[in-house]
N, C-alpha and C positions, 0 to 999 in steps of 0.2 A: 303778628300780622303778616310779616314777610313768610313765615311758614303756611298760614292759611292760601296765602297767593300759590305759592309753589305748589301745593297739594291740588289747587281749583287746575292747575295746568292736568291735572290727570285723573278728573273727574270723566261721566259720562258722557263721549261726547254724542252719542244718538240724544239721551235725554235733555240735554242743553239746547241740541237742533230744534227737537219736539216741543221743548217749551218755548223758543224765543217764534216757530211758525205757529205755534195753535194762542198765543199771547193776542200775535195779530190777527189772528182769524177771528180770534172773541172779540175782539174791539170791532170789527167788520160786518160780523154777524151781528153782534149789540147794535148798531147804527141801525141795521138792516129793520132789525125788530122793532125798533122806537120809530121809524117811520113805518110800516107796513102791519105791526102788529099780530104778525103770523106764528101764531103757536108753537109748529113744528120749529121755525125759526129760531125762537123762544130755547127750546129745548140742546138743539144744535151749539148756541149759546151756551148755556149752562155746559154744555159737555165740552167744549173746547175749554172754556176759563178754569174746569176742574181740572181738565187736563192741564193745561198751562201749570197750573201752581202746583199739582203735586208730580211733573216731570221737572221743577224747578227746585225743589225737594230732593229729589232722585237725585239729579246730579251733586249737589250740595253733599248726601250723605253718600253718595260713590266716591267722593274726593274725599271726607276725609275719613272713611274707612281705613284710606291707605297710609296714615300717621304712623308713623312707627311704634312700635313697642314704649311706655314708660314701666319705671319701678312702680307707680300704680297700680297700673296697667299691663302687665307683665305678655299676656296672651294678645296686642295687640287691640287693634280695632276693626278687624273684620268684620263682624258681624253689624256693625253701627246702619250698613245699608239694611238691613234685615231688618232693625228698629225702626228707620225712616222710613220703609217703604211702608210699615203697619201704620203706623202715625199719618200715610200721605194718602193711603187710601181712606180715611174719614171724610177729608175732601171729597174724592169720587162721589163714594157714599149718599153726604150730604145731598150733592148736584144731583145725584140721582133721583132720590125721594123727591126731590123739587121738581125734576122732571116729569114723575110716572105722574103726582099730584093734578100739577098743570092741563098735561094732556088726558086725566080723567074729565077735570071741567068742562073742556074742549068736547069732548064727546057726548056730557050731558049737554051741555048746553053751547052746542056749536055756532059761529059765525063767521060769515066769510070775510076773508083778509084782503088786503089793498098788496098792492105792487108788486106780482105775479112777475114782470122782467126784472125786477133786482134781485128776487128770493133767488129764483135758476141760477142767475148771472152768481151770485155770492157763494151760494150752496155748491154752485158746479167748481169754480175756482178754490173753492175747498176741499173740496176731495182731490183734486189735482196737488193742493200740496198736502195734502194730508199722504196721499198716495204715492206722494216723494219724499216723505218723510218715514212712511212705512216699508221704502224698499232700501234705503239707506240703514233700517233695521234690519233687514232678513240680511243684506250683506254683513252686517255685524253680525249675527249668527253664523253664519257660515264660515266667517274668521273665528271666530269662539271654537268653531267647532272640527275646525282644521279642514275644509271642504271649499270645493269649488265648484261653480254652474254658472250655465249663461243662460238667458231666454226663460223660458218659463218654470224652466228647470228650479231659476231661482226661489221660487215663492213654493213650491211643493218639498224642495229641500229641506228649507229655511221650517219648518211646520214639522217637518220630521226630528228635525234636530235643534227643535226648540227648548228643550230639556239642558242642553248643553251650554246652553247662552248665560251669562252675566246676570243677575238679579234685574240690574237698570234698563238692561237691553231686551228682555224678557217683556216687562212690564212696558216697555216705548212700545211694543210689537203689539201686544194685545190691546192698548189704547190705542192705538192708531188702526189697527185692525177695525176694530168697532169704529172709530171714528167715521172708518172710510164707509165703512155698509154705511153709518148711519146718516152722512150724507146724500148718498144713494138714497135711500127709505126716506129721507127728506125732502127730495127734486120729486119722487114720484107721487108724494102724497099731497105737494102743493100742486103738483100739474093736474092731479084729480080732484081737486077742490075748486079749482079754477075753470076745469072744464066742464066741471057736474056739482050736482048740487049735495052732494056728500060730502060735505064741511069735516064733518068727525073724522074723516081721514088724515088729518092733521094731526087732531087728540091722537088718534091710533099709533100713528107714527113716533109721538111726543111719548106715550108708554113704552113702546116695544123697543124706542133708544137709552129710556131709562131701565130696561130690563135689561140691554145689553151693558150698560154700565156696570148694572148689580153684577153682573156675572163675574165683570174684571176685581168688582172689588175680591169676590167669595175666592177665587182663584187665588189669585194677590196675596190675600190675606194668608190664605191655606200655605205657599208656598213660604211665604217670608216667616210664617209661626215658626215651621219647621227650622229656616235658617237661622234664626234667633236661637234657636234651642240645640242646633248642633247637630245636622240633619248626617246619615254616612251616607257614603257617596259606592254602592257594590260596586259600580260598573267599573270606578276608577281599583276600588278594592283587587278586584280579579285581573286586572290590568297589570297595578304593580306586584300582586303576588307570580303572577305566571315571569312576569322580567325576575322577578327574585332569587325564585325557582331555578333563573338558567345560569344562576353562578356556580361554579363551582366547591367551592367553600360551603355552601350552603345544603344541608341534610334533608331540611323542612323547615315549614310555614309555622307555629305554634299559634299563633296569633294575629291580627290583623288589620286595622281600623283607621279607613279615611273620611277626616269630618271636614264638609263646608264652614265655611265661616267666609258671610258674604261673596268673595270673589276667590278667595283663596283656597288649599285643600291643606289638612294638615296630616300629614301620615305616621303613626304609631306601629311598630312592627318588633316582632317578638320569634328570635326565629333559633331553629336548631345545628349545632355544626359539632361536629366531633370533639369530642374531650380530651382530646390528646394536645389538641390545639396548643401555638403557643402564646400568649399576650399579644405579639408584633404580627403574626397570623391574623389573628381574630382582630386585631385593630385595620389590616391590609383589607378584611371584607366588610367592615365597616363603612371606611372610604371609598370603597369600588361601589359600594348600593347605596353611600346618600348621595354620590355621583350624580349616578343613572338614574336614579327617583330625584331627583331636584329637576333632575333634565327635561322632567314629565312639565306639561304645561297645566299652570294654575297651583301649584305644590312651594309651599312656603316655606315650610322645613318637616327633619325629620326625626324620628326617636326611632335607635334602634336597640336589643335588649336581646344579649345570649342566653340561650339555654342549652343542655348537652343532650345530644342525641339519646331518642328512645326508643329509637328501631321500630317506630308505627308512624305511617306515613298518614300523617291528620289534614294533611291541606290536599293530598288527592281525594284520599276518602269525602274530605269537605264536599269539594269538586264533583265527584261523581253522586254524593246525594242530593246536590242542586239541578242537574240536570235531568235527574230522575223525573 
């Protein structure tokens, strides 16, 4: 038990945020609905409470991916965010279907809603924190990703180098993303139902926020399959091959493979140095590159594996037919 505590301190903390504001936002918007009865509302609902429980998930499986290694368990627990995130988007999912459903009825058979100052009033105060909760993501991206911005800089960065971010931080980003449109698309479909007699604007609304759900889940899904299954990481690959490269000890590249697992990178490397070498040599460039490669951020450990030079340079050659 005191081990679970300890690991919960180093869960996600965006996903933790996301879920304990969109918790209350569901309960807000719930009220909202059972007096007013507004469909978009309705849907609004379903998409916070989704959210709430599977970024409540998220952090759960960020924390104890980070367990240390058992003789079980030998490779760790990295990947565990990878499974919960595929298990957390059924949720989504779920809420979703429930969503487009709804706001089809709506649109066959539309009828106008009561309480036009609570819906704005709720809806609007929702996107404000939802929109405080989504910027408090791009700044975790931008820490992930070793970058700095101010102003508006933040949110066009944060989207470039979304790719870079944390599984948990990832998925808070693109749920709250949508959240926020889809509170937006919410205020203006109840402000046109209220003004005009286009009631199905609502239904409209209620589909097109359960379309943007589907999307996070197919996304979601796609990215955490990959990281369950041991997805390589080039960018990190070409990264630590070219620092490898600038040892001196080191002849060529032979081989080279960095795999995600959840948060972590785990690096396998296979390289070439002269044969003349002596044991206490070849043990000296050992420790000089799993140094410098542990030194890399997100790099959990390493494996490294001599071979003797064979006078064909394979990791340029590599290099220059990638660029081709």
């Amino acid at each position: 038990m005191l081990e679970v505590l300890r690991l919960l301190k180093h869960g996600n903390k965006s996903a933790m945020l996301a879920a304990i504001v969109n918790a209350v936002i569901s309960i807000i918007k719930g009220i909202a609905f059972f007096f007013t009865g507004n469909v978009a509302m309705f849907a609004e609902t379903m998409h916070s409470l989704g959210d709430a429980a599977n970024q409540f998930f998220v952090f759960i499986g960020s924390a104890l991916s980070k367990k240390a290694p058992t003789d079980r368990f030998p490779n760790g627990f990295g990947r565990l965010v990878n499974l919960v995130l595929l298990g957390a988007v059924l949720i989504v999912g779920i809420m979703s279907y429930e969503t487009i459903k709804e706001g089809f009825h709506h649109i066959v058979k539309p009828t106008a809603s009561e309480g036009f100052l609570i819906n704005v009033l709720v809806l609007g105060a929702a996107v404000i924190l939802e929109g405080f909760v989504l910027f408090k993501a791009m700044r975790e991206i931008l820490h992930d990703a070793g970058e700095e911005a101010k102003g508006p800089s933040i949110f066009f960065k944060s989207f470039k180098h979304l790719g870079k971010a944390k599984p948990a931080t990832k998925l808070v980003f693109m749920e709250d993303t949508v959240a926020t449109l889809g509170g937006l698309l919410a205020v203006v479909a109840v402000t046109i139902s209220h003004f005009t007699a286009f009631h199905q604007a609502e239904g409209i609304a209620s589909v097109l926020i359960g379309i943007m759900m589907f999307f996070v889940v197919g996304k979601v899904f796609l990215d955490n399959a990959a990281g369950a299954l041991g997805e390589a990481d080039e960018e990190m690959e070409e990264k630590i091959g070219n620092l490898v490269m600038q040892d001196p000890g080191v002849k060529d590249i032979q081989d080279i493979t960095v795999v995600k697992e959840g948060e972590d990178l785990h690096v396998e490397l296979e390289i070439e140095v002269d044969p003349t070498l002596t044991v206490a040599e070849a043990d000296d460039i050992k420790d000089r590159l799993e140094e410098r490669i542990m030194a890399e951020k997100g790099v959990a450990d390493v494996i490294i594996e001599f071979d003797e030079d064979d006078g064909v340079s394979k990791w340029e050659e590599d290099n220059k037919e990638e660029t081709k």
